[in-house]
N, CA, C, O and CB atoms as a CASP TS submission, in Angstrom:
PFRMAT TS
TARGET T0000
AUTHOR 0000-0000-0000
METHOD Language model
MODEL 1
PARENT N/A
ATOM      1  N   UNK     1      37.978  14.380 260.627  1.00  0.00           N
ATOM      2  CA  UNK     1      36.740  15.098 260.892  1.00  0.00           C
ATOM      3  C   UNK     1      36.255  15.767 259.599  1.00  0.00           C
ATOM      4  O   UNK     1      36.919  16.599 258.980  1.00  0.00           O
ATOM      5  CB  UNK     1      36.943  16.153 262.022  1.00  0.00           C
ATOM      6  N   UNK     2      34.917  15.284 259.213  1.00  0.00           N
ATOM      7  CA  UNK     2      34.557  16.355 258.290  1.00  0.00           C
ATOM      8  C   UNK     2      34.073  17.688 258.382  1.00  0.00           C
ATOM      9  O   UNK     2      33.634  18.236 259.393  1.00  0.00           O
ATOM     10  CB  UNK     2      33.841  15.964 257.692  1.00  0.00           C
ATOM     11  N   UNK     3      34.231  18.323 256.846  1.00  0.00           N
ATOM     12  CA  UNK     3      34.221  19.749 256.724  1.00  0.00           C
ATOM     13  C   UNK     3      32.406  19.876 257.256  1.00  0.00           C
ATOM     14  O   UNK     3      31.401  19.197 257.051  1.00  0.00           O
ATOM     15  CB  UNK     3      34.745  20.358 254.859  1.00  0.00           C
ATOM     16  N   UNK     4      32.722  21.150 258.029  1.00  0.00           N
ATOM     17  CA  UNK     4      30.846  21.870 258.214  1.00  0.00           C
ATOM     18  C   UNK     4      30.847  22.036 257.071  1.00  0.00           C
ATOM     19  O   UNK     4      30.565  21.055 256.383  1.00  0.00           O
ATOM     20  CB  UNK     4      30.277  23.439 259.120  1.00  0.00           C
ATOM     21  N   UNK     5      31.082  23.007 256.557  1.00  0.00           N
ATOM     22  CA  UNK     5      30.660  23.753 255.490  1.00  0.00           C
ATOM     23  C   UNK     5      31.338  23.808 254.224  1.00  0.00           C
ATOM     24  O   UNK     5      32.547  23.897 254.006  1.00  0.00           O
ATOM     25  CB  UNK     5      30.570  24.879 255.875  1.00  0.00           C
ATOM     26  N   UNK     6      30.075  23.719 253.177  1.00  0.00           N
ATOM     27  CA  UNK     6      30.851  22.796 251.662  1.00  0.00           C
ATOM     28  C   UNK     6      31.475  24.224 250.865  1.00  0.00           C
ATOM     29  O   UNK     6      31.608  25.306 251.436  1.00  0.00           O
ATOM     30  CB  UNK     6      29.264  21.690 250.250  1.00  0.00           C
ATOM     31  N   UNK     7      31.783  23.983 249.578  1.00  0.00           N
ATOM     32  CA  UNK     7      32.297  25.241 248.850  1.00  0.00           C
ATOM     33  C   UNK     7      31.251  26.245 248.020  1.00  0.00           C
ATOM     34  O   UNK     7      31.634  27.217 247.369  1.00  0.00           O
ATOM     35  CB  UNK     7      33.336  24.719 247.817  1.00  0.00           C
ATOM     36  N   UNK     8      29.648  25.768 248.185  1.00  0.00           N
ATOM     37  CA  UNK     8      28.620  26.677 248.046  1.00  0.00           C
ATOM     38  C   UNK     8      28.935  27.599 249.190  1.00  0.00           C
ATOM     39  O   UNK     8      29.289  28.723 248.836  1.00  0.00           O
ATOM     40  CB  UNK     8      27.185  26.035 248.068  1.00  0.00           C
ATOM     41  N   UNK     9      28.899  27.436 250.120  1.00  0.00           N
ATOM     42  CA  UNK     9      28.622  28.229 251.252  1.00  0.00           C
ATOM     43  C   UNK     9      29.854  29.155 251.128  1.00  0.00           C
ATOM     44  O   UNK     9      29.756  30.381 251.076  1.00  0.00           O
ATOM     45  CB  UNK     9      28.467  27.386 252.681  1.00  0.00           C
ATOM     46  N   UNK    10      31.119  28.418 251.081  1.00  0.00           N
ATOM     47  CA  UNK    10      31.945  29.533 251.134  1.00  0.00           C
ATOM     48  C   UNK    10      31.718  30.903 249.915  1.00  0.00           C
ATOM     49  O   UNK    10      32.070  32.065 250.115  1.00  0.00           O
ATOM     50  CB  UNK    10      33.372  28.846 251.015  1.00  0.00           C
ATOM     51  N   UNK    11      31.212  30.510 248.972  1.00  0.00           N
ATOM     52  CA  UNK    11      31.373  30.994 248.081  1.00  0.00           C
ATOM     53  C   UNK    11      30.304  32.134 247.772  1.00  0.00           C
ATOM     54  O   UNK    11      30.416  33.145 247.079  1.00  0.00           O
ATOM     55  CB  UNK    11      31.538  30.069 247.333  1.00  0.00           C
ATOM     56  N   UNK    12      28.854  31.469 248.773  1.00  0.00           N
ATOM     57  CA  UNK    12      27.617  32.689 248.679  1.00  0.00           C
ATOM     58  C   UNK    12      28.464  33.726 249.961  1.00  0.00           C
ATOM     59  O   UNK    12      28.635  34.944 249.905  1.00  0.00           O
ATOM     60  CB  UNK    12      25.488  31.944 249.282  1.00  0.00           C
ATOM     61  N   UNK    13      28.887  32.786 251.057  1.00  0.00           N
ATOM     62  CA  UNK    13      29.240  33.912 252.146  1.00  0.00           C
ATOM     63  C   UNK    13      30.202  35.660 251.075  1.00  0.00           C
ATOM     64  O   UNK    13      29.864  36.838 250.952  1.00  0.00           O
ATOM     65  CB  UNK    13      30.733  32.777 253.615  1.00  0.00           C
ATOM     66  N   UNK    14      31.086  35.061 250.706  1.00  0.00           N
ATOM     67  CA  UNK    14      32.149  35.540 249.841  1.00  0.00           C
ATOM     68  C   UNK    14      31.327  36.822 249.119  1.00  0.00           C
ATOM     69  O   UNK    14      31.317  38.049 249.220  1.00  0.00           O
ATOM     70  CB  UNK    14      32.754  34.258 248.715  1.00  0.00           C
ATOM     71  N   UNK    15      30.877  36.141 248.599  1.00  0.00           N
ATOM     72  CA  UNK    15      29.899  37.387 247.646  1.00  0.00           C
ATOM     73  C   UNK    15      28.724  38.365 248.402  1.00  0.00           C
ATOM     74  O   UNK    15      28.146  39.281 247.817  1.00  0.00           O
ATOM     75  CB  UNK    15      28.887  36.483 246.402  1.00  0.00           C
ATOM     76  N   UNK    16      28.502  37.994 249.771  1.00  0.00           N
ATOM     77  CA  UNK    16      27.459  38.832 250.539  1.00  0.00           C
ATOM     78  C   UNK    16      28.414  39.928 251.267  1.00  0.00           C
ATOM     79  O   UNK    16      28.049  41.091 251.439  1.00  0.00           O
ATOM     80  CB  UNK    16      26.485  37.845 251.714  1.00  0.00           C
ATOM     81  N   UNK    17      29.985  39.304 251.773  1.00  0.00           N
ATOM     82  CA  UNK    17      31.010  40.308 252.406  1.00  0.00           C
ATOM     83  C   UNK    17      30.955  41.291 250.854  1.00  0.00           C
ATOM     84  O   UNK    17      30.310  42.338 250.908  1.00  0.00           O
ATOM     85  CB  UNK    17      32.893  39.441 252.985  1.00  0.00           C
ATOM     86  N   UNK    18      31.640  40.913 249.519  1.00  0.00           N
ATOM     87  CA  UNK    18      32.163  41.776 248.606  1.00  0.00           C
ATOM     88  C   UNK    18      30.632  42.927 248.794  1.00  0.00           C
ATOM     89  O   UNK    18      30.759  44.082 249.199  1.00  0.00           O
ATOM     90  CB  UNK    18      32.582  40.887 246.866  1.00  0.00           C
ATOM     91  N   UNK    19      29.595  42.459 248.501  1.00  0.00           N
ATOM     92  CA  UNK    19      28.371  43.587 248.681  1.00  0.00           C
ATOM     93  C   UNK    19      28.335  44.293 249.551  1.00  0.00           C
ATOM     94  O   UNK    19      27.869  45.414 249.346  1.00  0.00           O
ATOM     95  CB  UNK    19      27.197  43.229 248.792  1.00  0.00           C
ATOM     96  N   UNK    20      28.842  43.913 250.977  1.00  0.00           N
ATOM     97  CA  UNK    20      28.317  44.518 251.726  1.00  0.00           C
ATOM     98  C   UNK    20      29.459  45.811 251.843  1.00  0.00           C
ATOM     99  O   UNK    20      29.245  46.890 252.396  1.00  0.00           O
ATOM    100  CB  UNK    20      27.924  43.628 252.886  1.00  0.00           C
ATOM    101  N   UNK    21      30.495  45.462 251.287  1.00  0.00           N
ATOM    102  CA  UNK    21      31.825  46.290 251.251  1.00  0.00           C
ATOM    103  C   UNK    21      31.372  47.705 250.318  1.00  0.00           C
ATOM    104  O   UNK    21      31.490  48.928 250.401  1.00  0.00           O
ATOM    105  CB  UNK    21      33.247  45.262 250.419  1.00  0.00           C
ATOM    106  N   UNK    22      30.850  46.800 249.495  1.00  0.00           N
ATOM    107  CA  UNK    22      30.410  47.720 247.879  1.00  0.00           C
ATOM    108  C   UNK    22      29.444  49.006 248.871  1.00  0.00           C
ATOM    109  O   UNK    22      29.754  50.197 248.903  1.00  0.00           O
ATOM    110  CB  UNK    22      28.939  46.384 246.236  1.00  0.00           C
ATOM    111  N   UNK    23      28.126  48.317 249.690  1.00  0.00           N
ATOM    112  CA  UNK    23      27.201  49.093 250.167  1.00  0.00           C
ATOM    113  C   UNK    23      26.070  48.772 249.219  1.00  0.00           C
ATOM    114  O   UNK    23      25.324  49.678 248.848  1.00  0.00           O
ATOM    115  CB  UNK    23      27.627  50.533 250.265  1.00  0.00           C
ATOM    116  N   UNK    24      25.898  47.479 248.795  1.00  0.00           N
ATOM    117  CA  UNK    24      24.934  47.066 247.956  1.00  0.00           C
ATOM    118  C   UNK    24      24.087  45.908 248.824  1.00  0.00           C
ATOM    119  O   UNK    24      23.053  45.398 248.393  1.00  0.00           O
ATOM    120  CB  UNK    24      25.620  46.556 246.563  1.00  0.00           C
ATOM    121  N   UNK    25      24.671  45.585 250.075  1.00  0.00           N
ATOM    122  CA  UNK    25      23.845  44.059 250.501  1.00  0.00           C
ATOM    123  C   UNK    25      22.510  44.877 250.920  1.00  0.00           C
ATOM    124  O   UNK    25      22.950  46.018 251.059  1.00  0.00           O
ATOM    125  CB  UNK    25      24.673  42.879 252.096  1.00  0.00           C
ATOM    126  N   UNK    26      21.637  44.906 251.095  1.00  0.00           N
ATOM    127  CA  UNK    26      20.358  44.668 251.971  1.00  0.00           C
ATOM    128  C   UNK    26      19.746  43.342 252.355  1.00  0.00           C
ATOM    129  O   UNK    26      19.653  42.273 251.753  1.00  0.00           O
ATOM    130  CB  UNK    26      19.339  45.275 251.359  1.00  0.00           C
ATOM    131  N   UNK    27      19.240  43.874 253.906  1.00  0.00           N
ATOM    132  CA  UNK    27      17.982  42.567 254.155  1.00  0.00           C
ATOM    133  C   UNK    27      17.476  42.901 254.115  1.00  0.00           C
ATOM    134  O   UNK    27      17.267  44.059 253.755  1.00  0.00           O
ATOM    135  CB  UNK    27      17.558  41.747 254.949  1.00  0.00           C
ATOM    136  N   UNK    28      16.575  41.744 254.631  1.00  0.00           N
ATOM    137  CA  UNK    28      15.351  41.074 253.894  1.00  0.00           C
ATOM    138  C   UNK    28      14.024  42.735 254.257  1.00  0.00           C
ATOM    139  O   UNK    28      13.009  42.930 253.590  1.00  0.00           O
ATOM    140  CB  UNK    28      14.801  38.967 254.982  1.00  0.00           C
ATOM    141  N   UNK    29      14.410  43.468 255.219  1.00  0.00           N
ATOM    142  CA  UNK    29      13.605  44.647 255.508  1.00  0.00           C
ATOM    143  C   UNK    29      14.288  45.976 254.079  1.00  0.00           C
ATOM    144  O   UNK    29      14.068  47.187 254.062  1.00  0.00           O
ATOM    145  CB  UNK    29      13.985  45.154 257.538  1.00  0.00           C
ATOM    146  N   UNK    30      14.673  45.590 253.603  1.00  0.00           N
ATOM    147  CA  UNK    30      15.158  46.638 252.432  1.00  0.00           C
ATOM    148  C   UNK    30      15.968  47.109 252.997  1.00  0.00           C
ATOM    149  O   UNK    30      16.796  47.335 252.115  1.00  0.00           O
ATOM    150  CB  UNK    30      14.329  47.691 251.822  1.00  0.00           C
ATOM    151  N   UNK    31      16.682  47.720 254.604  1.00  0.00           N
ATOM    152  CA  UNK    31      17.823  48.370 255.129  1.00  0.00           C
ATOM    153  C   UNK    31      19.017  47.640 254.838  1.00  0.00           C
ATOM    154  O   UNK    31      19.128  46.416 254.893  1.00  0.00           O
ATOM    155  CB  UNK    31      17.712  48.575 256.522  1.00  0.00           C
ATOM    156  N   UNK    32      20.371  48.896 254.359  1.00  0.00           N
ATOM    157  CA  UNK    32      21.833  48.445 254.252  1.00  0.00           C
ATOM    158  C   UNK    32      22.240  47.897 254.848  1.00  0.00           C
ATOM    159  O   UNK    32      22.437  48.485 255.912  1.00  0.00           O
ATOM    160  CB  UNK    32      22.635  49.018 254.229  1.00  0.00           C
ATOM    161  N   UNK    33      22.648  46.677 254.839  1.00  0.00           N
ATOM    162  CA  UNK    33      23.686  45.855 255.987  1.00  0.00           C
ATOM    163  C   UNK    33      24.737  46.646 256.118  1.00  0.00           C
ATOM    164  O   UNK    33      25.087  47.241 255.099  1.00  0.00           O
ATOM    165  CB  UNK    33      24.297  44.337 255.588  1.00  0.00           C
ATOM    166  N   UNK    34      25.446  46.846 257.263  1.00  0.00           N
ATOM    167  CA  UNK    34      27.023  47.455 257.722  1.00  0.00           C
ATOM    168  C   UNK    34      27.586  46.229 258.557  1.00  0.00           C
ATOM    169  O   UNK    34      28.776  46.076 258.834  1.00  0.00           O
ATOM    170  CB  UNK    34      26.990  49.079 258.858  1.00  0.00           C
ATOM    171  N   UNK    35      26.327  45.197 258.994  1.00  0.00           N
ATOM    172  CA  UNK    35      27.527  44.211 260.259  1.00  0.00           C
ATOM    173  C   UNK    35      28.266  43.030 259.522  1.00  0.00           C
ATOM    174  O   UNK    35      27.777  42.378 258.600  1.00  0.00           O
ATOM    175  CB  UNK    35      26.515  43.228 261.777  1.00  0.00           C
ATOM    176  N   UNK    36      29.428  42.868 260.027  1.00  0.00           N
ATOM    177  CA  UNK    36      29.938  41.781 259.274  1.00  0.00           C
ATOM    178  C   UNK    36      29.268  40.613 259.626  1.00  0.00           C
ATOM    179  O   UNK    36      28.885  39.923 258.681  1.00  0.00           O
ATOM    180  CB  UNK    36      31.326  41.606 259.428  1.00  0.00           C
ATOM    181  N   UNK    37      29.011  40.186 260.855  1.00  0.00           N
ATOM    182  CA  UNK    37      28.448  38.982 261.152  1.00  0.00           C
ATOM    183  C   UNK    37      26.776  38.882 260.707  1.00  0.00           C
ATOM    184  O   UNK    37      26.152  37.861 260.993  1.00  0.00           O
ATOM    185  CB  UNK    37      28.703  38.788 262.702  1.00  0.00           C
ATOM    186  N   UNK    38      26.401  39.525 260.301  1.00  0.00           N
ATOM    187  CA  UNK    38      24.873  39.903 259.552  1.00  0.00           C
ATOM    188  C   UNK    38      25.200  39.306 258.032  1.00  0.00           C
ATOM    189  O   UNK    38      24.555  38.323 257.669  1.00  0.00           O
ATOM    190  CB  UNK    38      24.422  41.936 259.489  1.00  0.00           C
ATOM    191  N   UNK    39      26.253  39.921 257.082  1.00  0.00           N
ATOM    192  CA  UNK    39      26.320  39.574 255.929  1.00  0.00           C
ATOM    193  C   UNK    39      26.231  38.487 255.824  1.00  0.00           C
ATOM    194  O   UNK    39      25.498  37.911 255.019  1.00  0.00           O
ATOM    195  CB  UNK    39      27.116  39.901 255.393  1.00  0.00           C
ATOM    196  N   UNK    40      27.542  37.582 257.252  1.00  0.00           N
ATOM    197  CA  UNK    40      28.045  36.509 256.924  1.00  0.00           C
ATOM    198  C   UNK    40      26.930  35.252 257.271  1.00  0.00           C
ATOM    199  O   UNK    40      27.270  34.176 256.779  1.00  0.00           O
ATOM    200  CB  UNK    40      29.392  36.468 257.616  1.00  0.00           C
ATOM    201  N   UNK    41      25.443  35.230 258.171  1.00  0.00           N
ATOM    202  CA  UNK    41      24.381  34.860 258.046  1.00  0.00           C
ATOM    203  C   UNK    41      23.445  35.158 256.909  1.00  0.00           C
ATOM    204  O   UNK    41      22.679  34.228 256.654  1.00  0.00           O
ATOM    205  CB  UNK    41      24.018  35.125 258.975  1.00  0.00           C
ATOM    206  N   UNK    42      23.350  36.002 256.327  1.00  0.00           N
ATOM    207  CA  UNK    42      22.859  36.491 254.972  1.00  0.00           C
ATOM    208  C   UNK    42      23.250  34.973 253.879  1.00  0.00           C
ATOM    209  O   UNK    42      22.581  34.076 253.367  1.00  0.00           O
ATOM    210  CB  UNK    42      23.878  38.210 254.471  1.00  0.00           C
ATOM    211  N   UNK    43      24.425  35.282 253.915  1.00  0.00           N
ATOM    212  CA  UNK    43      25.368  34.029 252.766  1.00  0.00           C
ATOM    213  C   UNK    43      25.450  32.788 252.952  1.00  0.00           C
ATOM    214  O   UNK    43      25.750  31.896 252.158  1.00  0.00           O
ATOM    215  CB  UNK    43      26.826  34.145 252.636  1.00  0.00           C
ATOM    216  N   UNK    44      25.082  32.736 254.390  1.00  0.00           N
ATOM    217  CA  UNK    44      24.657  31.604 254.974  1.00  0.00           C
ATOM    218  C   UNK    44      23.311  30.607 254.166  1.00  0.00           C
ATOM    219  O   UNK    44      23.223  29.601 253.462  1.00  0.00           O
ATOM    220  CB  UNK    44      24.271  32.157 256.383  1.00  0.00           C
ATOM    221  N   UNK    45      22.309  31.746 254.866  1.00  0.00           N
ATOM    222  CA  UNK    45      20.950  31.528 254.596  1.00  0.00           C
ATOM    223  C   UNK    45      20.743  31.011 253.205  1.00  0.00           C
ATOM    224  O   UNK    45      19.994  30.091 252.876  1.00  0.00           O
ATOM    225  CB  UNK    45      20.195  32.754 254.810  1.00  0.00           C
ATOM    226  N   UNK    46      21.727  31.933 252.226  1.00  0.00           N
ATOM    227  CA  UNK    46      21.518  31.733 250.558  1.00  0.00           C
ATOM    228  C   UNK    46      21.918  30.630 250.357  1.00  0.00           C
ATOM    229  O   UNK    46      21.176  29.828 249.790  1.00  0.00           O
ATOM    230  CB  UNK    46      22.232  32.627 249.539  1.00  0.00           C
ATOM    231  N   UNK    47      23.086  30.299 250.724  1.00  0.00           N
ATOM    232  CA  UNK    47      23.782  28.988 250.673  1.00  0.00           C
ATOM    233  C   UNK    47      22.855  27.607 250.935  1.00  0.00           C
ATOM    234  O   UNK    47      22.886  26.555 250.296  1.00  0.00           O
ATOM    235  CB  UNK    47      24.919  29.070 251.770  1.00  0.00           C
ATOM    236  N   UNK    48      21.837  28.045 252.346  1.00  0.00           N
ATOM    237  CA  UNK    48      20.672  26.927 252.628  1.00  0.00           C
ATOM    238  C   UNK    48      20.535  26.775 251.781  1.00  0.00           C
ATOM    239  O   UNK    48      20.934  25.771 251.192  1.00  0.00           O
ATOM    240  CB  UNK    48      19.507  26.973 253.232  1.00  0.00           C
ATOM    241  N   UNK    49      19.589  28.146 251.039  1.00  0.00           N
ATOM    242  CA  UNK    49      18.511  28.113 250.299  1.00  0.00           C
ATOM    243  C   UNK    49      18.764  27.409 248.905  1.00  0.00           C
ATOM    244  O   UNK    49      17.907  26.849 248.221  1.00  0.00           O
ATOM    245  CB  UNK    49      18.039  29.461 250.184  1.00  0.00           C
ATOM    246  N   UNK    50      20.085  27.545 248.625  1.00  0.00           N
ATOM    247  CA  UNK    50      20.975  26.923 247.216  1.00  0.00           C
ATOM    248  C   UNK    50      20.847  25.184 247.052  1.00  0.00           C
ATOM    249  O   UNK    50      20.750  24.474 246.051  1.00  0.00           O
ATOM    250  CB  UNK    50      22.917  27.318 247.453  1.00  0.00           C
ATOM    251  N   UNK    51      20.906  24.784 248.911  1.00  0.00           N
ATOM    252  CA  UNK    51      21.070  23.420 248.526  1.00  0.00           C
ATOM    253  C   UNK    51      22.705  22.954 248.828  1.00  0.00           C
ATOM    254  O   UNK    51      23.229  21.869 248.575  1.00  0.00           O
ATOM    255  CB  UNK    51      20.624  23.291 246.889  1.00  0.00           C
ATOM    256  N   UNK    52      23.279  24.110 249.427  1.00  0.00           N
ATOM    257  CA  UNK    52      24.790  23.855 249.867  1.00  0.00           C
ATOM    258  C   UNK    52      25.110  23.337 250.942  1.00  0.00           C
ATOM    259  O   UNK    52      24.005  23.370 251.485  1.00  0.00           O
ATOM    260  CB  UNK    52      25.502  24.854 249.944  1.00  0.00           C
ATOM    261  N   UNK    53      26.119  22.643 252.059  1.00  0.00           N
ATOM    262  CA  UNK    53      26.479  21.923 252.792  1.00  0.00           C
ATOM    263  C   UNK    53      26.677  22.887 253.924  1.00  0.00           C
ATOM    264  O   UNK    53      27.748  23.479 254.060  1.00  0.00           O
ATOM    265  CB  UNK    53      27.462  21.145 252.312  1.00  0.00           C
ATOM    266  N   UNK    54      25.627  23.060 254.768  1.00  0.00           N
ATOM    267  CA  UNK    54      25.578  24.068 255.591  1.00  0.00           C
ATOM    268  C   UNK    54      24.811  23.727 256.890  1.00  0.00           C
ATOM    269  O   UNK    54      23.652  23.323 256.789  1.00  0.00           O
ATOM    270  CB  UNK    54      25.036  25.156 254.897  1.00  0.00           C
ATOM    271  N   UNK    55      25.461  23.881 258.256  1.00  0.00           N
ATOM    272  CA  UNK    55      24.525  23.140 259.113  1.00  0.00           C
ATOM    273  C   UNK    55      23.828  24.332 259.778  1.00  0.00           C
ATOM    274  O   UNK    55      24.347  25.440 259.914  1.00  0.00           O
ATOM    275  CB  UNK    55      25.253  22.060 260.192  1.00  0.00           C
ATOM    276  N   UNK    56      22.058  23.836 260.354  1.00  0.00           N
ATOM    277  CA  UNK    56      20.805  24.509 260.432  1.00  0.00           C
ATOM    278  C   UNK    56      21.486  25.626 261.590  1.00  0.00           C
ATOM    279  O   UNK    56      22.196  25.408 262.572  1.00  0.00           O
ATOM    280  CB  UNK    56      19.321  23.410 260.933  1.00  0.00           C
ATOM    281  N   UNK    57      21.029  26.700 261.110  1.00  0.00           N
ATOM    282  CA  UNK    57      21.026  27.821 262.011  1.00  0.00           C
ATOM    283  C   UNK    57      20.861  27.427 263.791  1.00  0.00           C
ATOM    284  O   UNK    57      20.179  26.472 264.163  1.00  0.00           O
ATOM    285  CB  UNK    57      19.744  28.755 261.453  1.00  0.00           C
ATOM    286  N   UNK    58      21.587  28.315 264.726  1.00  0.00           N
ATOM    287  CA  UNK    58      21.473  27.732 266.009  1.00  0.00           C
ATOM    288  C   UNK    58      20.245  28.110 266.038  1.00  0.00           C
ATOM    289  O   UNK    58      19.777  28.580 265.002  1.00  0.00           O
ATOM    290  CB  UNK    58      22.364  28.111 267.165  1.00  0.00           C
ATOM    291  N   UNK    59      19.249  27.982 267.460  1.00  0.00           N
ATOM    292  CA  UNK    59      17.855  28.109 267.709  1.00  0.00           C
ATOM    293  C   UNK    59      18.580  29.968 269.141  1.00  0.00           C
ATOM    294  O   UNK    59      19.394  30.142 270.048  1.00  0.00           O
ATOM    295  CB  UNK    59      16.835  25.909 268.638  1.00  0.00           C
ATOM    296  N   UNK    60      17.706  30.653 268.488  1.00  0.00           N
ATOM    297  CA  UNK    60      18.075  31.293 269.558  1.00  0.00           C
ATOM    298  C   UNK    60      17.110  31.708 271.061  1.00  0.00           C
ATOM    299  O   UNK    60      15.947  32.088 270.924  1.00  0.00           O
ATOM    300  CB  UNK    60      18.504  32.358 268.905  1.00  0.00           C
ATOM    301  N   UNK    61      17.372  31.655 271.643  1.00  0.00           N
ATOM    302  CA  UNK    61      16.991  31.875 273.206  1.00  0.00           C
ATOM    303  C   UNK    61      16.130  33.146 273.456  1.00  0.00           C
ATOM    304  O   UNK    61      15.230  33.009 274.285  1.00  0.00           O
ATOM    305  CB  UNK    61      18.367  32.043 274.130  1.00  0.00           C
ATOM    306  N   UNK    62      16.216  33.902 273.089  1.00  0.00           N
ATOM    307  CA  UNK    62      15.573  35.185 272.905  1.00  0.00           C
ATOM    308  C   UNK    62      14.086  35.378 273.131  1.00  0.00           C
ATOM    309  O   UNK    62      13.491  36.438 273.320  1.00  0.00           O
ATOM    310  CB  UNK    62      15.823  35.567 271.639  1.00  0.00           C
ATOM    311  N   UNK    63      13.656  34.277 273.079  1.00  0.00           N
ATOM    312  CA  UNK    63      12.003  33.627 272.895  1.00  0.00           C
ATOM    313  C   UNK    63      11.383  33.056 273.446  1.00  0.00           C
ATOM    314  O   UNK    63      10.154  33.062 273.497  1.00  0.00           O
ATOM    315  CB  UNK    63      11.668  32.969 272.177  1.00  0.00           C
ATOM    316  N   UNK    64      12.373  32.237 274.150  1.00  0.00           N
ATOM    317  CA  UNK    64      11.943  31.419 275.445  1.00  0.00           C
ATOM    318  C   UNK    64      11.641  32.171 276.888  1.00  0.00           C
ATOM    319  O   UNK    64      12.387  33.076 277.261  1.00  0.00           O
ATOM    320  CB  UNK    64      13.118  30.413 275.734  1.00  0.00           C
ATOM    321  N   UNK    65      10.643  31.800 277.584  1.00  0.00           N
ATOM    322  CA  UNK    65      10.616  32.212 278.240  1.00  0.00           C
ATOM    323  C   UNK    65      11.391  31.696 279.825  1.00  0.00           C
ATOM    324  O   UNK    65      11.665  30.501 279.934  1.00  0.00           O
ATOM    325  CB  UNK    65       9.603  32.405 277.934  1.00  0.00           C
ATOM    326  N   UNK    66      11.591  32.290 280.556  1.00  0.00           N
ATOM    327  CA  UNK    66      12.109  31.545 281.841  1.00  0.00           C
ATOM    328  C   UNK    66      11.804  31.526 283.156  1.00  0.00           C
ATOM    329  O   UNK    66      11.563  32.593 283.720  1.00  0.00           O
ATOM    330  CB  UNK    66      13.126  31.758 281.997  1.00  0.00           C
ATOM    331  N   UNK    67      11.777  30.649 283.662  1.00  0.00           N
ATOM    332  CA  UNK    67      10.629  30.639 284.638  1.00  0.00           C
ATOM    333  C   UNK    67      11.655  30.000 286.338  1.00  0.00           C
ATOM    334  O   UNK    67      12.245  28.947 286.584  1.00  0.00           O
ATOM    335  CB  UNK    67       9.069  29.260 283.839  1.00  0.00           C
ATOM    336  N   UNK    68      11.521  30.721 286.797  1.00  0.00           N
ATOM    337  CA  UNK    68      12.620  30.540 287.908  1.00  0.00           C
ATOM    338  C   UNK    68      11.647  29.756 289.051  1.00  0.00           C
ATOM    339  O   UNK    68      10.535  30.250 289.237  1.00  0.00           O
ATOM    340  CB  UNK    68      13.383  32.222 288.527  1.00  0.00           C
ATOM    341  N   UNK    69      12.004  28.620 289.779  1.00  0.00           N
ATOM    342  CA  UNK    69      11.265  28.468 290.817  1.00  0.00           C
ATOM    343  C   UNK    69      11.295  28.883 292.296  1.00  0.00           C
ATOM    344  O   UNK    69      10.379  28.551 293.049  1.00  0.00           O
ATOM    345  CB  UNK    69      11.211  27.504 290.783  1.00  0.00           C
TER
END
């Protein structure tokens, strides 16, 4: 089985945890990140954005609407 995710990704994730440890990460709204699973989409995203081996963000549900019959 191949790897999800290549050694860009590990490597932006890596550096968004060390920041966020530091108290240096912010998003994209200028506020401090504190969540780990926030950073670790952060490093994600960069990793896209790099061109690294990273598969597309899930779609989230949040938006949809639902309609019961």
């Amino acid at each position: 089985m191949a790897k999800k995710y290549g050694r860009k990704a590990s490597e932006k994730v890596a550096k968004a945890m060390h920041e966020r440890k530091a108290g240096r990460l912010r998003s994209s709204s200028g506020k401090k990140v504190t969540s780990r699973k926030q950073a670790i989409a952060i490093g994600l995203s960069e990793a896209r954005a790099a061109g690294g081996k990273v598969p597309p963000p899930k779609k989230s549900s949040a938006g949809r609407a639902t309609s019961h019959s």
